[in-house]
VOVO-214028 format. One record per residue: y, z, x negated of N, C-alpha, C, O in turn. Coordinates in steps of 0.2 Angstrom, whole numbers, padded with zeros to 4 digits, always signed. Example, Ala and Ser with C-alpha at 12.3 -4.5 7.8 and 13.67 -1.06 7.14 Angstrom:
VOVO-214028
-0028+0039-0066-0022+0039-0062-0016+0039-0066-0017+0042-0071 -0011+0035-0064-0005+0036-0068+0000+0039-0064+0006+0040-0067 
END
This chain:
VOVO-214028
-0189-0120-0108-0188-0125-0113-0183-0130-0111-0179-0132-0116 -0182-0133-0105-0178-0137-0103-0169-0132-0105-0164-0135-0109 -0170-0128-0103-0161-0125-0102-0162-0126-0110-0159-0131-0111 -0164-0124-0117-0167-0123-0123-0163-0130-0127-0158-0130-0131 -0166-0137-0125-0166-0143-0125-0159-0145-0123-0156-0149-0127 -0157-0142-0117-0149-0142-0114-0144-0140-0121-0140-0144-0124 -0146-0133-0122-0141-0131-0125-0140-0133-0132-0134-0133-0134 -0146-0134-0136-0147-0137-0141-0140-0141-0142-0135-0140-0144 -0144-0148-0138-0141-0156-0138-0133-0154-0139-0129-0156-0143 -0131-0150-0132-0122-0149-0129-0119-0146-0137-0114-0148-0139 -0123-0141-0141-0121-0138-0145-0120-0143-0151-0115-0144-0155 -0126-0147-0151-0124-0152-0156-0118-0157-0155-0114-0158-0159 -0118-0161-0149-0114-0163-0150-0104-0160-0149-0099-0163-0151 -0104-0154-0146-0099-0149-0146-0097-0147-0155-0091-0146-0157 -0101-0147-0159-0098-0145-0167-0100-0153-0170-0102-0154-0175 -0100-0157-0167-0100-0165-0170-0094-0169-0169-0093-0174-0172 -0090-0166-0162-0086-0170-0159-0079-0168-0158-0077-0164-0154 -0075-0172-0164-0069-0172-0166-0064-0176-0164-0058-0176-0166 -0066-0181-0159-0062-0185-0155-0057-0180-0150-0058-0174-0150 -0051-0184-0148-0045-0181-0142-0051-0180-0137-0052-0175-0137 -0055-0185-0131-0056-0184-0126-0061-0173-0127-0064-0170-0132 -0059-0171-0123-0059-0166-0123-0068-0167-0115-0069-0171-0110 -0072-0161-0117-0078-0159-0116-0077-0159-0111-0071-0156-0111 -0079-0159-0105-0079-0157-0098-0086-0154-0097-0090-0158-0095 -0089-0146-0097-0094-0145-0095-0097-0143-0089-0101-0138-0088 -0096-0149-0085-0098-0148-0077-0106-0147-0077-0108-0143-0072 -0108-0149-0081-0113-0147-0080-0118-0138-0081-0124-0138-0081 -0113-0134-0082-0114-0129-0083-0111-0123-0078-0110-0117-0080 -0111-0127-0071-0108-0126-0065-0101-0120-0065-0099-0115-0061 -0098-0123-0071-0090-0121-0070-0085-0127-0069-0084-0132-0072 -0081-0125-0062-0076-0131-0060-0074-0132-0063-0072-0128-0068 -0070-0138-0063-0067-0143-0068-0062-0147-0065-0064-0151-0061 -0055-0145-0065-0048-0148-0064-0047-0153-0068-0044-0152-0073 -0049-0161-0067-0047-0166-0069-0039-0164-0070-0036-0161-0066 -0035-0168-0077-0028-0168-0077-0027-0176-0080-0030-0178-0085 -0022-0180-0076-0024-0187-0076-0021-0190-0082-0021-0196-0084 -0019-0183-0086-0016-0186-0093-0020-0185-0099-0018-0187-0104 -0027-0182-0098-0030-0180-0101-0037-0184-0101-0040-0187-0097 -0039-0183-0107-0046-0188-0107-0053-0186-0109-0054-0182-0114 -0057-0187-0107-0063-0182-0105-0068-0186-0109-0068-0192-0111 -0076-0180-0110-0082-0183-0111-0085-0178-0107-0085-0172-0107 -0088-0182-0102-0094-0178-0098-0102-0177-0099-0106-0178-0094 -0103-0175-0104-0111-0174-0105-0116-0171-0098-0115-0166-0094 -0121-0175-0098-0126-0173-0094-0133-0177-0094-0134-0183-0094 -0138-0170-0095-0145-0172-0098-0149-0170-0092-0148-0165-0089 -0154-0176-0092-0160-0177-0086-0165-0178-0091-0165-0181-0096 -0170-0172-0086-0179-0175-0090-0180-0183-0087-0178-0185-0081 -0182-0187-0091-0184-0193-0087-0193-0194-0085-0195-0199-0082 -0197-0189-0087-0204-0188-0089-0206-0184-0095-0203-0182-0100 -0213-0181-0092-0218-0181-0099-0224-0184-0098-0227-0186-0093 -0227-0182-0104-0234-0183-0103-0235-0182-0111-0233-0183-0116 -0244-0180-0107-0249-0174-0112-0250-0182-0116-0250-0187-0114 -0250-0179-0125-0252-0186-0128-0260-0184-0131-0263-0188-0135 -0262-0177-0129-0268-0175-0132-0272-0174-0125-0269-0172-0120 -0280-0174-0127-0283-0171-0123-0287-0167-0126-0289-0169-0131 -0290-0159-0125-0290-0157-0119-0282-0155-0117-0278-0154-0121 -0281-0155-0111-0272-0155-0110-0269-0148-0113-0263-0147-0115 -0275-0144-0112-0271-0138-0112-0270-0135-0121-0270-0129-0123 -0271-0138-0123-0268-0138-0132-0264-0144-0133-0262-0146-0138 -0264-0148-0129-0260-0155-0128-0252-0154-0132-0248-0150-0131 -0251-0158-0136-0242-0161-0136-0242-0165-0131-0245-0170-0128 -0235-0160-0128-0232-0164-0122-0224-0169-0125-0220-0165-0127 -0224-0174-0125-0218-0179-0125-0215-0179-0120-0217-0182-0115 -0208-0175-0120-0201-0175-0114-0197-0178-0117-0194-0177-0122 -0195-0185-0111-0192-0189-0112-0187-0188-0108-0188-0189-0102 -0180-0188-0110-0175-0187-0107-0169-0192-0109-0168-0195-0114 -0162-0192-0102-0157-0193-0105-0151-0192-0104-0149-0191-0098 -0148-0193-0109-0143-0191-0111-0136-0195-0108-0133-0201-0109 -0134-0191-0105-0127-0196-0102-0121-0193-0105-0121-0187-0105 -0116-0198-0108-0109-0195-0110-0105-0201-0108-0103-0206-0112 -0103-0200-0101-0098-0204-0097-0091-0202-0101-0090-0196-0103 -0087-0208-0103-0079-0205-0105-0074-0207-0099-0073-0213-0097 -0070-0200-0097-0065-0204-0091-0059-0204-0099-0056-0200-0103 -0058-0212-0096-0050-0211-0100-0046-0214-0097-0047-0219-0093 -0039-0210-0100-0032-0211-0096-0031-0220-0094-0030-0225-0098 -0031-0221-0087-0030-0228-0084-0024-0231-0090-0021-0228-0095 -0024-0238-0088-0022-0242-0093-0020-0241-0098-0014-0242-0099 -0025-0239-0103-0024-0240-0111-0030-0245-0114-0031-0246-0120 -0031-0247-0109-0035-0252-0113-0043-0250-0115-0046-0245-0112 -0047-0254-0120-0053-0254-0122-0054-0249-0128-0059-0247-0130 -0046-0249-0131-0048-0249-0137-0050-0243-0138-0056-0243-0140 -0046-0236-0137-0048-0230-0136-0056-0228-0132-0059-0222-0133 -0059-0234-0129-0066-0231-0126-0070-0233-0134-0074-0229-0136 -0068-0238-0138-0072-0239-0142-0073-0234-0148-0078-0231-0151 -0067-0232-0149-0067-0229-0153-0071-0223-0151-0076-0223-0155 -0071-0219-0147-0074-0213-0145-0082-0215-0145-0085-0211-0146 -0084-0222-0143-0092-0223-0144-0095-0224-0149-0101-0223-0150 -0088-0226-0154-0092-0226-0160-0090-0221-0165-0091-0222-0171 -0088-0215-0163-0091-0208-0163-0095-0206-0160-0098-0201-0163 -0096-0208-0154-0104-0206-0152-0111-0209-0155-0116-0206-0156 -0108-0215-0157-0115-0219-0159-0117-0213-0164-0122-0209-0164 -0111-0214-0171-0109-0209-0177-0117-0201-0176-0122-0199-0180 -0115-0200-0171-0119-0195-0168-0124-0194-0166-0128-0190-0167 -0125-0199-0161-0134-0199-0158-0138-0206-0160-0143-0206-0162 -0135-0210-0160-0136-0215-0161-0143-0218-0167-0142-0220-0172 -0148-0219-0164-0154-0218-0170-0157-0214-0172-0162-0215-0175 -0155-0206-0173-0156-0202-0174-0159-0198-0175-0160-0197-0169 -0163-0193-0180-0169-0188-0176-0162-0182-0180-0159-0181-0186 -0162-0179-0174-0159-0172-0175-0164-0166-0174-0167-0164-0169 -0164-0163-0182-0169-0154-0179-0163-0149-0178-0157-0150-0180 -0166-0146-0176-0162-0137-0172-0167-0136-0174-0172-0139-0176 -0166-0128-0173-0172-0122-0174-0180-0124-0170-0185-0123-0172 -0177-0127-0164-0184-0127-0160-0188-0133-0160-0194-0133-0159 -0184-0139-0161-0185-0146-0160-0184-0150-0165-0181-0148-0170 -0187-0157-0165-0186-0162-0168-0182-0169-0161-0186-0171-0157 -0178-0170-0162-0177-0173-0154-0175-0179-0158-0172-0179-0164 -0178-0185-0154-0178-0193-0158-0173-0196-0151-0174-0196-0145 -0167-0198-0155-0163-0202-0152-0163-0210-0150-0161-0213-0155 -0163-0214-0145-0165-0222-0147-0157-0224-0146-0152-0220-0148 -0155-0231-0145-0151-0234-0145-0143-0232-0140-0144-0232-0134 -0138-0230-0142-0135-0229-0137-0131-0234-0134-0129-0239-0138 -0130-0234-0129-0130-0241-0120-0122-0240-0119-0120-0235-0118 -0120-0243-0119-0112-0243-0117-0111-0245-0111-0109-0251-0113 -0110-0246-0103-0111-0251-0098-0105-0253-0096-0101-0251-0100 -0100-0256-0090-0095-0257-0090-0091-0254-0086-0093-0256-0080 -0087-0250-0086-0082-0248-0086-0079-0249-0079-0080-0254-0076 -0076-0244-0077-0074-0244-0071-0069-0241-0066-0070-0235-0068 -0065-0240-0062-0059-0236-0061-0063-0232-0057-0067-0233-0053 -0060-0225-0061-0061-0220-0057-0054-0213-0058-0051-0210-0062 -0052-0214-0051-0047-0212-0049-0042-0212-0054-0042-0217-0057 -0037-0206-0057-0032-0209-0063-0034-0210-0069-0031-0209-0074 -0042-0213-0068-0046-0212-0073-0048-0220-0075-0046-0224-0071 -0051-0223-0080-0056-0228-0081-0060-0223-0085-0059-0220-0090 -0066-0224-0080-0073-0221-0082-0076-0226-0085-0075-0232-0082 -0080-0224-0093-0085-0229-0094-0093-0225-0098-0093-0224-0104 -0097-0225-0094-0103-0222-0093-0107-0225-0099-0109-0231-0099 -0108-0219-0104-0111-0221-0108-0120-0215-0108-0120-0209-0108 -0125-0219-0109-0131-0215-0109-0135-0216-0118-0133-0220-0123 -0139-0215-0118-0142-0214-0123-0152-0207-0119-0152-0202-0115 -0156-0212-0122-0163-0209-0121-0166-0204-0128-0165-0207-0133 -0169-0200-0129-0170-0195-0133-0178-0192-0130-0179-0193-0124 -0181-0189-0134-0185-0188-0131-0188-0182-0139-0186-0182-0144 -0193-0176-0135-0197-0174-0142-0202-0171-0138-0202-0170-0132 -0206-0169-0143-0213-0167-0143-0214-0160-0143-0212-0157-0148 -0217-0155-0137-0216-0150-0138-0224-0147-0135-0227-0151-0131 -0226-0142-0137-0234-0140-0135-0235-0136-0127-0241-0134-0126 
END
């Protein structure tokens, strides 16, 4: 279920994301050659929990609650403006949202923007977003 939820999400956001920063999928254990001219979105999803909302457990709905990280490295000194824009393409997309796929209902909450950071020829700025669904 979990890789299922992985690939869902990546997929959704891969045919939704029309921005320059270009997809980094490290998390898919293929190496990835930063190029300090190029600008990145790094997704990466963590379970944060579940738990049964029914008893007896074992016909129980399990709530997995996870989340969703989509750090943007972008090219050092260009300013703010370009991270904004790229967030509020991201908001555009997960933000509030319940997205069905085939298998799932996944309810998306507020997405977090934090502040921003040098990272090597990069300013990284780490955006996450929590999501979570119901599954038996």
């Amino acid at each position: 279920e979990e890789m299922t939820i992985e690939t869902e999400i990546l997929n959704h956001l891969n045919s939704n994301w029309s921005q320059t920063p270009t997809i980094a999928w490290v998390n898919s254990n293929v190496t990835f050659n930063y190029d300090a001219n190029t600008e990145y979105l790094i997704p990466s999803i963590t379970l944060a929990g579940s738990d049964i909302k029914e008893v007896p457990n074992n016909i129980g709905i399990v709530r997995r609650d996870f989340i969703l990280g989509l750090n943007l490295l972008i090219k050092d000194n260009t300013g703010m403006a370009n991270a904004n824009t790229y967030t509020n393409a991201l908001s555009a997309i997960f933000h509030k949202k319940d997205i069905s796929t085939t298998n799932f209902i996944y309810h998306f909450d507020a997405l977090e923007v934090s502040q921003g950071f040098g990272s090597g020829a990069h300013f990284e700025v780490p955006v996450v977003i929590d999501f979570y669904v119901f599954s038996s």
